[in-house]
C-alpha positions, 0 to 999 in steps of 0.5 A: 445278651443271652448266649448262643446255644451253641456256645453253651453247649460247648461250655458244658461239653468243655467241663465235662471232658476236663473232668473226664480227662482228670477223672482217667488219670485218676483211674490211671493212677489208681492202676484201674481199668485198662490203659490204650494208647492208640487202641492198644493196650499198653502198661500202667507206667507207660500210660502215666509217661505218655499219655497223662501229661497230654491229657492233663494240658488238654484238660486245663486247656478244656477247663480254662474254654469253660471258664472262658465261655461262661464268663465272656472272655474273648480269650477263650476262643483262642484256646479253642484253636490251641487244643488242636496245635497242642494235640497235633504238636504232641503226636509229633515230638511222641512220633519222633522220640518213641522207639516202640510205643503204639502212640505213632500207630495212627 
């Protein structure tokens, strides 16, 4: 049975963003272009102890709902509910333990 499209948009948008996301870390590393958290500007280091490590689980995460919908897995839209909790779950704890970091702006 064929897939909706929907569904196959949503796994090539999945795979892209997972490349997307270890493609900014790379930049990031590399000390290249400018690193925002929050819309504000802030230093290479903080950026890399911060943000990268959400970054990274969100981008196995987006990878992991690729791989998922182009090979059926009914696990897959599991992780897609488990972005949010992750991404909601990590503005908390940075929101509890940053003294001054622009990431509890918003």
């Amino acid at each position: 049975m064929k897939q909706p499209l929907g569904i196959r948009i949503l796994r090539w948008f999945a795979a892209l963003a997972s490349a997307g996301m270890f493609v900014s870390i790379a930049l990031a590393i590399l000390d290249m272009g400018p690193h925002l958290m929050g819309g504000e500007k802030v230093t290479r280091s903080e950026w890399l102890h911060i943000a990268a490590p959400l970054v990274a689980v969100i981008g196995c995460l987006m990878a992991s709902i690729a791989y998922g919908f182009a090979t059926r897995k009914a696990w897959s839209r599991h992780l897609v509910m488990a972005i949010n909790r992750v991404r909601v779950r990590a503005r908390r704890t940075k929101c509890a333990s940053a003294h001054d970091h622009v990431a509890c702006h918003r």
